[in-house]
C-alpha positions as CSV (number, residue, x, y, z in Angstrom):
1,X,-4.7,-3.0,18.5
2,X,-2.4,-4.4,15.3
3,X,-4.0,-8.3,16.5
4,X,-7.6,-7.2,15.9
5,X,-7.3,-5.6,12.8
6,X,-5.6,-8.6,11.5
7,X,-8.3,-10.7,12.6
8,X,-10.8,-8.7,11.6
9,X,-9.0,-8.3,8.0
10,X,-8.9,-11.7,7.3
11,X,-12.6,-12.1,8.3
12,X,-13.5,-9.4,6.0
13,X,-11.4,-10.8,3.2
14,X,-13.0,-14.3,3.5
15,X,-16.4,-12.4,3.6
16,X,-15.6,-11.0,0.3
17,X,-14.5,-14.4,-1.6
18,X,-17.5,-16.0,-0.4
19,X,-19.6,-12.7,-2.0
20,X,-17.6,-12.7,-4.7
21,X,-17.2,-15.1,-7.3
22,X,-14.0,-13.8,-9.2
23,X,-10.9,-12.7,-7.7
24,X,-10.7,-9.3,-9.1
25,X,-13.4,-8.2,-7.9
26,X,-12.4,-9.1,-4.1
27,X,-9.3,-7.0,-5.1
28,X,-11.2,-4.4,-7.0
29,X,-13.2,-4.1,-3.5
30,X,-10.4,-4.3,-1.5
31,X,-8.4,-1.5,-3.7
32,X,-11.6,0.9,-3.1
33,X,-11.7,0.1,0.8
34,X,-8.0,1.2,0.9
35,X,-8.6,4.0,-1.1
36,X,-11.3,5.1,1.0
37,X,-9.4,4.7,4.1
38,X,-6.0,6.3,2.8
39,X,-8.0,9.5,1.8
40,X,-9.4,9.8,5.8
41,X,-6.2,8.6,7.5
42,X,-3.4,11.1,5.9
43,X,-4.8,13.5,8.5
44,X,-4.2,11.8,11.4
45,X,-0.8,10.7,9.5
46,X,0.0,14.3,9.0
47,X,-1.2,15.7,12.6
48,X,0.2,12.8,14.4
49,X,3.4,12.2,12.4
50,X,4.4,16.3,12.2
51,X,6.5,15.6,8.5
52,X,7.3,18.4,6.7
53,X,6.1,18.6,2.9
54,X,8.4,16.2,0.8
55,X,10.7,17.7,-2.1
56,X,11.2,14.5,-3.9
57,X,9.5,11.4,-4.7
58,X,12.0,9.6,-3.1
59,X,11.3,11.6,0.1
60,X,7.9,10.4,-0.1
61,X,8.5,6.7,-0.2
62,X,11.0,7.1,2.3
63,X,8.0,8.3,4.9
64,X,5.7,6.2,3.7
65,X,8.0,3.2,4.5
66,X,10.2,4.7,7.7
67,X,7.2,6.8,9.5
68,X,3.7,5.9,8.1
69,X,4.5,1.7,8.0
70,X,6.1,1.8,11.1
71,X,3.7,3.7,12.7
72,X,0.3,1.8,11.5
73,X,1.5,-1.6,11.0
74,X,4.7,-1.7,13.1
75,X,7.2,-2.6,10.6
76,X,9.7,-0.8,8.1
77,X,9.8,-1.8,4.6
78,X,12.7,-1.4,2.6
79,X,12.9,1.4,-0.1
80,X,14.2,0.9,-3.5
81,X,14.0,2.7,-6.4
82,X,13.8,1.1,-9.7
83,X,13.6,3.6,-12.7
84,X,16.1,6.1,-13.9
85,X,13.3,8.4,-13.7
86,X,13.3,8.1,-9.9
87,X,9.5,8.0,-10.4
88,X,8.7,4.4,-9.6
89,X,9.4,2.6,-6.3
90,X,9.4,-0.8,-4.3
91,X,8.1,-1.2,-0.8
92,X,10.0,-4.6,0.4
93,X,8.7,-6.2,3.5
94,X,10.4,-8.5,5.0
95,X,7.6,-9.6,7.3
96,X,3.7,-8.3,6.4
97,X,1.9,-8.4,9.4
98,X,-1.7,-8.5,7.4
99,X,-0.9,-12.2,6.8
100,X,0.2,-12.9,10.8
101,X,-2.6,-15.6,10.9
102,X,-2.6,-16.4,7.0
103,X,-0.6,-19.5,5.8
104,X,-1.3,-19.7,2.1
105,X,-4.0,-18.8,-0.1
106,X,-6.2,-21.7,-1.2
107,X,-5.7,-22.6,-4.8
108,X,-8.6,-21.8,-6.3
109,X,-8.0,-17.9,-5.4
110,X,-4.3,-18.4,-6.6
111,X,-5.0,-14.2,-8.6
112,X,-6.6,-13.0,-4.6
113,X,-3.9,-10.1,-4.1
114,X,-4.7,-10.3,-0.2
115,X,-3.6,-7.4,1.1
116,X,-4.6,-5.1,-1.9
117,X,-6.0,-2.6,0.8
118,X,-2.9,-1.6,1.4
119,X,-2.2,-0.9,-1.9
120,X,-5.8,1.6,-2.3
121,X,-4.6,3.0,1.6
122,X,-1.5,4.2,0.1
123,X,-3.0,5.9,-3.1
124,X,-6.1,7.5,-1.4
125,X,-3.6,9.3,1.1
126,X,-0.8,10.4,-2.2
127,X,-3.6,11.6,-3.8
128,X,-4.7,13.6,-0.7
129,X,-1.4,15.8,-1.0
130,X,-1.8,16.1,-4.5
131,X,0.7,13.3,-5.5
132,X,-1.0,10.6,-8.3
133,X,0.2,7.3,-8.1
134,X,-0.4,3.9,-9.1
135,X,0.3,1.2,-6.4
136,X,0.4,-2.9,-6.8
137,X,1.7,-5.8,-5.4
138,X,4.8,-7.0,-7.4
139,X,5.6,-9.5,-5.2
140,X,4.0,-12.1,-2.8
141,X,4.7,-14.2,0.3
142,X,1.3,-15.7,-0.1
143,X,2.1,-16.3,-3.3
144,X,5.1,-18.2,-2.8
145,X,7.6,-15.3,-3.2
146,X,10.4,-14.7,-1.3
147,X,9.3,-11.3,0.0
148,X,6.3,-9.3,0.0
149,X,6.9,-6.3,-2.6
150,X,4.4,-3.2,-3.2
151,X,5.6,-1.2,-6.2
152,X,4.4,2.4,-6.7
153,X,4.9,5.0,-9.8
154,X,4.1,8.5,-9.8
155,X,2.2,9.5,-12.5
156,X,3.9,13.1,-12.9
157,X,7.4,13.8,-12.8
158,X,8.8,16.3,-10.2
159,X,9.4,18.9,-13.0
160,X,5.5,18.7,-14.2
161,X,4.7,19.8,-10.5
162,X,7.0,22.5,-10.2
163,X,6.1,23.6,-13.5
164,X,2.2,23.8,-12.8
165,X,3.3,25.8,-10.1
166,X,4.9,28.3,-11.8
């Protein structure tokens, strides 16, 4: 169930600040976990979730927001694009259900990106179907933003696929 993992995230995560020392190496650790995780869970995405191949970045953010969100962490991020390129992307959640039982960070792990798993879930699974990507937090709640923002660019443009293709 959605309660235990997020019980059992946030146990792992303070496990990790009390074995490590320096912040970016709880998210370094986090980042690989996701990754790790992304690369094993896009097929049960794909088998459970029966999408058909995406034709567009754009395409792709939208199912990783509207079908892959919704149907591993129960909500629906908004999607925004933010480069004439159409290459880069936001993820805004309104409400990040990692952080159900989390009220702030403490100060002295003000750089923790607490939910950086997410970040290494999404780019193991693009890089799965052949998509590279980099994926961060922009934005925090924890942090004391107003929303919860996970920005990611692909790394090739459309054309360079189609033309490797060819």
């Amino acid at each position: 169930s959605r309660e235990l993992f997020v019980l059992t995230y946030g146990a792992l995560v303070a496990q990790l600040c009390k074995d490590y020392e320096k912040d970016e190496d709880v998210n370094t650790y986090l980042d690989r976990m996701g990754y790790g995780i992304g690369v094993r869970l896009i097929d049960d995405f794909l088998a459970r979730s029966a999408v058909k191949k995406c034709r567009s970045y754009s395409e792709t953010a939208d199912v990783i927001a509207q079908v892959a969100f919704k149907m591993y962490l129960g909500v629906t991020p908004t999607v925004s694009c933010s480069s004439a390129a159409g290459n880069e992307f936001s993820l805004i959640l309104d409400k990040n259900p990692l952080v159900d039982f989390v009220e702030e960070l403490p100060a002295e792990r003000a750089s923790l990106c607490y939910c950086n798993l997410l970040c290494g879930v999404i780019r193991g699974a693009l890089e799965m179907v052949h998509l590279a990507a980099e994926v961060t937090f922009l934005q925090d709640r924890l942090k004391g933003d107003a929303v919860t923002e996970i920005g990611i660019t692909f790394l090739r443009k459309a054309e360079d696929r189609k033309q490797k293709r060819d």
